[in-house]
C-alpha angles and dihedrals in degrees: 000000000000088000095051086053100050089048092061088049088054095040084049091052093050096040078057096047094042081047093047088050100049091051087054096053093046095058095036089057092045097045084046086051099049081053096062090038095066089031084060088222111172100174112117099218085060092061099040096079094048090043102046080045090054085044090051098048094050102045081058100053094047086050093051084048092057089045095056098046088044087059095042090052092052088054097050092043096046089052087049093052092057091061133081119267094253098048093044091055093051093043084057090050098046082051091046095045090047093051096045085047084062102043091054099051 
C-alpha cells in the first residue's frame, strides 16, 4: 500500500514537471515566434526551432491531459466495480441524466 502510494506521488511530480515544461516550450516557441514576427523574418529555417517548440509543448500538454482522464476513468471504474449490477447501472443513469441536464440548458 505505502509503495502505491509513493508511486502516485512520484507519477503526480512528474505530471507537474511534464505540465511545467510544456508550458515553458509553449511559450518559448510563442515568444520566439513573436520575435520573428516584428523582425519580419520569412526564412523558414528561422521558424522551424519556435514552432517545433509550440508543437512540443503542446503535445505534451494534450498527453498530460490523457493521462489524467485515463486515471480518472480507472478510479471511477474501479469505485463502480465494487458495487452490485443494479446499483451500478443506476449510478451510471443518475450520472447520464445529470450530464444530459446540463447539455440542454
Amino acid at each position: 500500500m505505502i509503495k502505491e502510494h509513493e508511486k502516485k506521488n512520484k507519477n503526480l511530480l512528474a505530471s507537474q514537471d511534464q505540465k511545467q515544461i510544456a508550458w515553458l516550450l509553449f511559450g518559448g516557441g510563442t515568444i520566439g515566434s513573436l520575435y520573428l514576427i516584428f523582425k519580419r523574418d520569412r526564412s523558414i529555417l528561422s521558424w522551424l526551432i519556435p514552432l517545433s517548440m509550440i508543437v512540443a509543448g503542446v503535445e505534451l500538454l494534450l498527453k498530460d491531459r490523457q493521462e489524467y482522464i485515463q486515471q480518472t476513468g480507472d478510479q471511477i471504474k474501479a469505485q463502480l466495480d465494487e458495487l452490485d449490477p443494479i446499483t451500478r447501472a443506476q449510478v451510471v443513469k443518475y450520472l447520464t441524466d445529470q450530464e444530459l441536464e446540463k447539455i440542454s440548458r
